[in-house]
C-alpha positions as CSV (number, residue, x, y, z in Angstrom):
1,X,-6.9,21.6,-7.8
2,X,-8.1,25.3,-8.1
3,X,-11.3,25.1,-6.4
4,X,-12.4,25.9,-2.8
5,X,-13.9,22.6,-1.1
6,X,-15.4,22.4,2.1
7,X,-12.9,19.2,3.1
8,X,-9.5,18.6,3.0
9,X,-10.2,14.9,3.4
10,X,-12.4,13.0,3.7
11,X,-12.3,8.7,5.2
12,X,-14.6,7.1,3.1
13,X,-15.1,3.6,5.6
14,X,-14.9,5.7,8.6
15,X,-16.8,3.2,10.7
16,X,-14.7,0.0,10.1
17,X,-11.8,-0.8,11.5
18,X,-9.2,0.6,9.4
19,X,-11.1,3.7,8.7
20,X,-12.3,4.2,12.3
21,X,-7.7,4.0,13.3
22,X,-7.4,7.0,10.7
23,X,-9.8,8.9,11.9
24,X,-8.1,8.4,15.8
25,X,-5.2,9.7,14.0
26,X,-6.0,12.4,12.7
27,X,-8.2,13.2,15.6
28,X,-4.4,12.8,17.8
29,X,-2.6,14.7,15.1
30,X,-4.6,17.4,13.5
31,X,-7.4,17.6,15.8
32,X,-11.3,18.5,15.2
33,X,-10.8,21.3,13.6
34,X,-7.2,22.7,13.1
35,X,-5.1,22.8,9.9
36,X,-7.0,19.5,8.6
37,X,-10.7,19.9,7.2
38,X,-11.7,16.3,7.2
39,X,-15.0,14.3,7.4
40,X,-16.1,10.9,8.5
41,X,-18.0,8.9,5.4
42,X,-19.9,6.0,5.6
43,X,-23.7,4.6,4.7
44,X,-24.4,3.6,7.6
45,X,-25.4,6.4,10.4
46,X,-25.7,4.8,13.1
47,X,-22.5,3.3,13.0
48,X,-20.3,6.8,11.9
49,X,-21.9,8.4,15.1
50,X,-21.0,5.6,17.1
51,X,-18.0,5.6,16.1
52,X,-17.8,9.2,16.5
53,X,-18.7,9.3,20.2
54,X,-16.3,6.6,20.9
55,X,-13.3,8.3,19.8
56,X,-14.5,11.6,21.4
57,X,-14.4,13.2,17.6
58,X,-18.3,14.6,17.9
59,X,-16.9,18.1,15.8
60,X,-16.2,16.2,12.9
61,X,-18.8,16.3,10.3
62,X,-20.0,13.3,9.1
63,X,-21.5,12.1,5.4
64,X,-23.5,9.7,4.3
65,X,-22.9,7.6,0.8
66,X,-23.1,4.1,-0.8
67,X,-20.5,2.7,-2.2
68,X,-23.0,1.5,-5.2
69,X,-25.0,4.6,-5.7
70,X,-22.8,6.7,-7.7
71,X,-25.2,10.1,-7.2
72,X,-24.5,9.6,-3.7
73,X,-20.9,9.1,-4.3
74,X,-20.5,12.1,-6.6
75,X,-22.4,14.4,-4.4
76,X,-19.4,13.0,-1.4
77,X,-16.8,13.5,-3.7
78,X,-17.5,17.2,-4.9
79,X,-16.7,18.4,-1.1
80,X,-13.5,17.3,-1.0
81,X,-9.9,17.7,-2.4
82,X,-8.8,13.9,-1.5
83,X,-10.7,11.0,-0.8
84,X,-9.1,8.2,1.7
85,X,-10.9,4.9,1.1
86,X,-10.5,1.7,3.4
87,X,-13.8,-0.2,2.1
88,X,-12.6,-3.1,0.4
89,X,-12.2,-6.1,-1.4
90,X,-11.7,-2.9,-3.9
91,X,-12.8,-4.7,-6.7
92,X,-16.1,-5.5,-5.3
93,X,-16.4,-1.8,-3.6
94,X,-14.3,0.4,-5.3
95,X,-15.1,1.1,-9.1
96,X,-18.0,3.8,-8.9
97,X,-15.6,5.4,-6.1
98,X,-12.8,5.7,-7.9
99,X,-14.8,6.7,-10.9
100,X,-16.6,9.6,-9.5
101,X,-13.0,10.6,-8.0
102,X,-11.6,10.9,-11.8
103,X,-15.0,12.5,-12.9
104,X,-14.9,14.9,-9.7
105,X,-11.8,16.0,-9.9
106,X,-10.8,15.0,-6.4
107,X,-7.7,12.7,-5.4
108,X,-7.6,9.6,-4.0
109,X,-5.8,6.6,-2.4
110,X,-6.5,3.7,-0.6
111,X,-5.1,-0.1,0.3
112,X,-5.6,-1.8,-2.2
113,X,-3.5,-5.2,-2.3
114,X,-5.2,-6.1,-5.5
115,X,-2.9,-6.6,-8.7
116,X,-5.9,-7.3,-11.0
117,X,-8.0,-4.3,-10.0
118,X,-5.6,-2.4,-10.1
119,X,-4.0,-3.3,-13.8
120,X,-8.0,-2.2,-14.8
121,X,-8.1,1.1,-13.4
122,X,-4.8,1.7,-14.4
123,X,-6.3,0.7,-18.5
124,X,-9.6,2.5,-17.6
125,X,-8.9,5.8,-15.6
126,X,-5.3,6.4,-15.9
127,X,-5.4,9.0,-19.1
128,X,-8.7,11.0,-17.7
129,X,-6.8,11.3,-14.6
130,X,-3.6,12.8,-15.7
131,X,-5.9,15.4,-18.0
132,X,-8.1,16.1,-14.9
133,X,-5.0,16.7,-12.8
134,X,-6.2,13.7,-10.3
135,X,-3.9,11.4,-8.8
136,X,-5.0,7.8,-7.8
137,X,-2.9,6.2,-5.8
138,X,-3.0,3.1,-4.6
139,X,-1.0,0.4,-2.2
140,X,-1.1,3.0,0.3
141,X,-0.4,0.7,3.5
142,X,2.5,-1.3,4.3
143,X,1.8,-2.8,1.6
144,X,3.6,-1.0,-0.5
145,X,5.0,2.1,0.5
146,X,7.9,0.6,2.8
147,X,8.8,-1.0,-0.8
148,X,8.2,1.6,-3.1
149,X,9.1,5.1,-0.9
150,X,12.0,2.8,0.1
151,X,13.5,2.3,-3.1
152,X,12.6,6.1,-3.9
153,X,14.7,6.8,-0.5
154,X,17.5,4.2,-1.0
155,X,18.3,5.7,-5.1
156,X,17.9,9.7,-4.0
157,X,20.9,8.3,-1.4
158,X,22.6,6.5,-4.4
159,X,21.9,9.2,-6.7
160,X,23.5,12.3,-4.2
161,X,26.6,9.5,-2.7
162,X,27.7,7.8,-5.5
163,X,26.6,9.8,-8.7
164,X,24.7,7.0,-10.2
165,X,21.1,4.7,-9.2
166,X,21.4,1.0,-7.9
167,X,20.8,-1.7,-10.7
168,X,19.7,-3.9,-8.5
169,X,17.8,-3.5,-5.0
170,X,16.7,-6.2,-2.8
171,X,14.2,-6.1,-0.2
172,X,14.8,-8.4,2.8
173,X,12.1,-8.3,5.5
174,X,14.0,-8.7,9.0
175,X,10.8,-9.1,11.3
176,X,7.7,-7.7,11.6
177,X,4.8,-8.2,15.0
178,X,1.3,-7.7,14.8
179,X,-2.3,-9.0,13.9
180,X,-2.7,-10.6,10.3
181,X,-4.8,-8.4,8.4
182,X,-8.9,-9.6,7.8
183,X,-8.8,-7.9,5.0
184,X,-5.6,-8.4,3.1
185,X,-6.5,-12.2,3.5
186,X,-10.1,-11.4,2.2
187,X,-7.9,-9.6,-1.0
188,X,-6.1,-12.2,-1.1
189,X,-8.5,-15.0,-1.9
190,X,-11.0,-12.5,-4.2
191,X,-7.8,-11.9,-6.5
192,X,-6.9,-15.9,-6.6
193,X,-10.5,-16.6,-6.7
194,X,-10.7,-14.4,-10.3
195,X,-7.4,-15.4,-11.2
196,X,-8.5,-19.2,-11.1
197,X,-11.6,-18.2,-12.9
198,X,-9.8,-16.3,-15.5
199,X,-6.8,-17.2,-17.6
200,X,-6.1,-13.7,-18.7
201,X,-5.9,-12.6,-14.7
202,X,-3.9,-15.6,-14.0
203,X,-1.0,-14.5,-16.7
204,X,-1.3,-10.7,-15.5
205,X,-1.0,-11.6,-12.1
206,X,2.2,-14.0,-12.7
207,X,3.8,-11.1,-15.0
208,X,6.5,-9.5,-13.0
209,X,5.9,-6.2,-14.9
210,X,1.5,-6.6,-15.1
211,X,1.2,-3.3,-13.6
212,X,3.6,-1.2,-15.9
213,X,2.6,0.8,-18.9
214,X,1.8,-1.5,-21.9
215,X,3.9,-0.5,-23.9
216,X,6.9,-1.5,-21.2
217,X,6.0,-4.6,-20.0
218,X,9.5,-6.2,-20.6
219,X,12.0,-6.4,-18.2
220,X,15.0,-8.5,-16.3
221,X,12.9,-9.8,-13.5
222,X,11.4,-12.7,-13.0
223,X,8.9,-14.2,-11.1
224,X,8.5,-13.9,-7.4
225,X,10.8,-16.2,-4.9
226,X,8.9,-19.7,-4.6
227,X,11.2,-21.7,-2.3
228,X,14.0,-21.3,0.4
229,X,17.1,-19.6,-0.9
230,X,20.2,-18.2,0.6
231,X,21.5,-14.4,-0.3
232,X,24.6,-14.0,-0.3
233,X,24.8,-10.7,-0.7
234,X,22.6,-10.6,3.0
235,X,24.4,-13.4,4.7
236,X,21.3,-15.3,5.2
237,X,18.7,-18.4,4.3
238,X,15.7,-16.4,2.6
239,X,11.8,-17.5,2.0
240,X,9.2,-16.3,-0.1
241,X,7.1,-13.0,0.8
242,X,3.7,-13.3,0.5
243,X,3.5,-9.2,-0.3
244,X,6.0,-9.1,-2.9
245,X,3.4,-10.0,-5.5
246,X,1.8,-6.3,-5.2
247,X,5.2,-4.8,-4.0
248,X,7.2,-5.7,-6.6
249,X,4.9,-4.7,-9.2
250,X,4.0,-1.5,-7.6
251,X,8.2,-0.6,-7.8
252,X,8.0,-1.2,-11.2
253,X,5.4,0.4,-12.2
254,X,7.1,3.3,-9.8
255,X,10.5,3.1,-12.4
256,X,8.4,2.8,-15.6
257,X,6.1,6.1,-14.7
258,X,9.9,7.8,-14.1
259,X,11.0,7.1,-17.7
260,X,12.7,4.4,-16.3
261,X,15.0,6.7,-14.1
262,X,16.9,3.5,-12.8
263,X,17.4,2.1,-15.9
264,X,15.4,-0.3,-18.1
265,X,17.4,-3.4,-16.8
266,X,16.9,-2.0,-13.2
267,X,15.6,-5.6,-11.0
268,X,13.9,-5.6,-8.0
269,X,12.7,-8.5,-5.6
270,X,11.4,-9.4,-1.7
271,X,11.6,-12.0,0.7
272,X,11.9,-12.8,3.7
273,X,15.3,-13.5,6.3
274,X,15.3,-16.2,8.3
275,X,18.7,-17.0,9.4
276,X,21.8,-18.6,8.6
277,X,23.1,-22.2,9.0
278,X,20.8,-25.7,9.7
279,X,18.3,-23.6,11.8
280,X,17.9,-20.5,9.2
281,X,17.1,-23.0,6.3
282,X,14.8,-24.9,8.4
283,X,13.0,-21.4,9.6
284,X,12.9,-20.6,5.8
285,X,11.4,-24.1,5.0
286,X,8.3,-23.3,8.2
287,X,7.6,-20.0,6.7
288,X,7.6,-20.7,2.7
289,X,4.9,-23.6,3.6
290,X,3.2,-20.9,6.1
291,X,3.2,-18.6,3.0
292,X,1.7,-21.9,0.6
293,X,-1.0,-22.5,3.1
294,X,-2.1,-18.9,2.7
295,X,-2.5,-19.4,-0.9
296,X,-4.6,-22.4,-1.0
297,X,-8.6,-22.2,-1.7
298,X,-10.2,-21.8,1.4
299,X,-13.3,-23.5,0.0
300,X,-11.5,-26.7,-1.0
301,X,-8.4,-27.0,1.7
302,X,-9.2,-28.4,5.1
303,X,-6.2,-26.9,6.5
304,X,-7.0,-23.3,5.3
305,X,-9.8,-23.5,6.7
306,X,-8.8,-24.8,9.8
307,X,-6.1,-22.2,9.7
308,X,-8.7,-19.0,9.0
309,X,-10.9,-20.1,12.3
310,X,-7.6,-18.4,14.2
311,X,-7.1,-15.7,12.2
312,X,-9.1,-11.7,11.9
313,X,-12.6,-11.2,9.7
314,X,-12.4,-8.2,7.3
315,X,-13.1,-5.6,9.7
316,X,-11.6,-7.5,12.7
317,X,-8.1,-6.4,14.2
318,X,-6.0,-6.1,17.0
319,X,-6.3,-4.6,20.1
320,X,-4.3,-1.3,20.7
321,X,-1.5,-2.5,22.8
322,X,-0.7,-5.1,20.3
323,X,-0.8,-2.7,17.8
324,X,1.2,0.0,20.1
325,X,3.7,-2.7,20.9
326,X,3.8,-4.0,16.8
327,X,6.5,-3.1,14.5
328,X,8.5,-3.7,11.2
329,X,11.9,-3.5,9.9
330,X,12.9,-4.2,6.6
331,X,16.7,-4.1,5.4
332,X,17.5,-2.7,1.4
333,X,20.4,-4.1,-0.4
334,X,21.4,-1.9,-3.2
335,X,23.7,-2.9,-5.9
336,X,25.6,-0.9,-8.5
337,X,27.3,-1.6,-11.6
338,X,30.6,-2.1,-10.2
339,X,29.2,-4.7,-7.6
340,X,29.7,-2.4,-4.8
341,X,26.7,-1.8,-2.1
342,X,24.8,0.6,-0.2
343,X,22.1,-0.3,2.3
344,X,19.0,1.0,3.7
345,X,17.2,0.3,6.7
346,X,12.8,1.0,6.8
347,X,11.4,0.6,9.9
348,X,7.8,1.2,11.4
349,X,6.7,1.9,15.4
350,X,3.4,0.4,15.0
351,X,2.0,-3.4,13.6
352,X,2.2,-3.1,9.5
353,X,-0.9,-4.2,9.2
354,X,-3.0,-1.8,11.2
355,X,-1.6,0.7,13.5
356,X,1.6,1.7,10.9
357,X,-0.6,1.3,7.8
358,X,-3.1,3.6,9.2
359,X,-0.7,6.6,9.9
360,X,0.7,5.4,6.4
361,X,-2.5,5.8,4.6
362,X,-3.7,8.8,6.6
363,X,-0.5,11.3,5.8
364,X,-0.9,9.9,1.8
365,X,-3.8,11.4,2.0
366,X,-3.1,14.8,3.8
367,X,0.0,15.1,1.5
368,X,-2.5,15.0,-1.9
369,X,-4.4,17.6,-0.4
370,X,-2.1,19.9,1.1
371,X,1.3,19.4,-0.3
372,X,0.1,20.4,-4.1
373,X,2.9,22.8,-5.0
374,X,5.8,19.8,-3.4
375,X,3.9,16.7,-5.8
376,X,6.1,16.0,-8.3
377,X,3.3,15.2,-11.4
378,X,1.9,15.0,-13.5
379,X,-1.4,13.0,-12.4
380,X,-2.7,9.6,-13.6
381,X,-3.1,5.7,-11.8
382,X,0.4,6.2,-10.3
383,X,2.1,5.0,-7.0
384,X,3.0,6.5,-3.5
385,X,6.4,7.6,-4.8
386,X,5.9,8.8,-8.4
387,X,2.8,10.6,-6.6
388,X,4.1,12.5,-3.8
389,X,8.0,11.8,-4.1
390,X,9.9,13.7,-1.4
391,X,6.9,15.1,0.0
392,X,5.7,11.8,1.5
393,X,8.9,10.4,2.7
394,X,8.6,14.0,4.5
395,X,5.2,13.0,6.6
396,X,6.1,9.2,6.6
397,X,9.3,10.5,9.2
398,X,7.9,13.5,10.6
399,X,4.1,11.9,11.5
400,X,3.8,8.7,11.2
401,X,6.9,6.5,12.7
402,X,8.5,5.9,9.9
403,X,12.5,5.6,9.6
404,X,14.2,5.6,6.8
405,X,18.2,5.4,7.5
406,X,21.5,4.5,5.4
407,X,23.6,1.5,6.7
């Protein structure tokens, strides 16, 4: 991006609750006005200055915008060399954004857990992007760059170690701690909701490869885990992952965009340890119902309703010392040819859902703006690690609490 802009960055959503953790980041990390130029964005005023007193961040400028009036939208975007968006359901708020980003010439990612959207701004924008030298970039939380920049960290390993890329990697979630996300549950439902409605949704959300290229849609994988089963290659009972329906697409869609750089018969898949013996299957059991509950239509199950009276509305979270004292850690089995291994370990200092997801999404966006010359390319709809590659994994450690370690 050859042109001067006033901002570096700028947090579209600044005064919700994801938006409003970002901007306490980078407020912590880069300050008012240091390195960063960044803005807080929003439509309502009121709230953004609120917001902005709270946090003690009254030197950052502030802009106004609706995420519906495109003029508004286009004038936002034509300041800035990325912008950071937390407003979501993203297919109810995020078309003219993302739009005017492609149009404006300005980069973009967000936290979007939404497999449908996302397979239509990949068909819409993802050609006018790459000529415009944007790069869209979604799944920028923990859902899915533990996955993806995982994976991307895991095969560089491979690649330098062994001489040659895993064929198969597994991810196994060891444990996480922290608030349930308002608005990946929100997500959730909107993408089931249109996948019920829809027939054409329901078979692109079930396709293990609906987010690559359409012309490489084929693959060895199939669908996601649906009931307990034991790994042998971890030692342990396993149960579905609610996340691996965006994760596993999102990896991919990562080896697809590389000229399948792993290999077209490279497989991928997540769940969930639980254990091993009676009490590891019976753990597994607990949390693949846990998982089936979750999926149910809260409009018609009693228990999913009952269930979503104890759990965060979009824009609800929780409070900073259970986010301080969150975490995650996620173990990577990788498999070669020969049947020999190499693991990874991923782990995060903060609550996936909120406090590491924020730091996550706040140094994706920092590296599209700052880290041109390091960006691998070329632009287009692509995903954390065909985006920024080596550049992120750099930030992820370096800022944000990230840990990504062999063995």
């Amino acid at each position: 991006m050859g042109d001067v802009r006033e901002f570096d960055v700028v947090i579209w959503g600044a005064s919700g609750f994801t938006g409003r953790l970002v901007a306490e980041y980078y407020l912590a990390q880069y300050g008012a006005s240091g390195e960063l130029r960044w803005a807080m964005a929003g439509r309502n005023e009121a709230k953004l200055k609120a917001v902005q007193k709270e946090i003690g961040a009254e030197g950052v400028p502030l802009i106004l915008a609706d995420s519906h009036d495109r003029a508004s939208l286009d004038a936002m975007v034509a300041r800035t060399r990325t912008i950071l968006t937390t407003v979501g359901p993203y297919a109810q708020y995020g078309d003219e954004l993302l739009a005017a980003c492609v149009a404006g010439r300005a980069h973009y990612c967000d936290l979007s857990g939404e497999p449908n959207w996302m397979r239509r701004t990949i068909d819409q924008h993802h050609e006018a992007a790459r000529d415009n030298g944007v790069c869209i970039v979604h799944c920028c939380g923990f859902d899915s760059i533990p996955s993806d920049m995982g994976v991307y960290y895991l095969q560089q390993q491979a690649k330098a170690k062994k001489g040659e890329f895993c064929k198969h990697i597994k991810y196994r979630l060891i444990g996480m701690s922290g608030g349930f996300s308002g608005g990946t549950l929100a997500s959730l439902d909107g993408t089931m909701a249109e996948a019920k409605a829809d027939p054409d949704v329901r078979r692109m959300l079930l396709h293990p490869y609906g987010l690559n290229p359409r012309d490489a849609m084929d693959g060895p994988d199939g669908r996601d885990q649906q009931s307990v089963v034991y790994d042998e290659d971890a030692g342990q009972w396993t149960s579905p992952f609610i996340m691996a329906l965006i994760n596993t697409r999102v990896v991919r869609r990562s080896n697809a965009l590389a000229d399948f750089a792993y290999g077209k018969d490279f497989r991928y898949d997540e769940s969930v340890l639980t254990g091993d013996g009676i009490a590891g299957r019976a753990k597994g059991m607990a949390a693949a119902l846990s998982v089936g509950v979750l999926m149910l239509d809260p409009k018609k199950s009693l228990l999913r309703r009952t269930i979503d009276k104890f759990l965060p509305d979009p824009g609800e979270g929780p409070s900073r010392e259970k986010r301080e004292a969150g975490f995650f850690a996620i173990r990577l089995i990788g498999l070669f040819a020969d049947g020999t291994k190499m693991e990874a370990k991923v782990k995060g200092d903060r609550d996936p859902g909120y406090g590491s997801t924020s730091k996550m999404l706040g140094e994706s966006a920092v590296c599209l703006a700052l880290d041109g010359d390091k960006l691998p390319g070329p632009c287009g709809v692509l995903t954390p690690s065909t985006a920024m590659g080596e550049a992120l994994l750099e930030r992820l450690q370096q800022n944000a609490g990230l840990r990504f370690e062999l063995g």
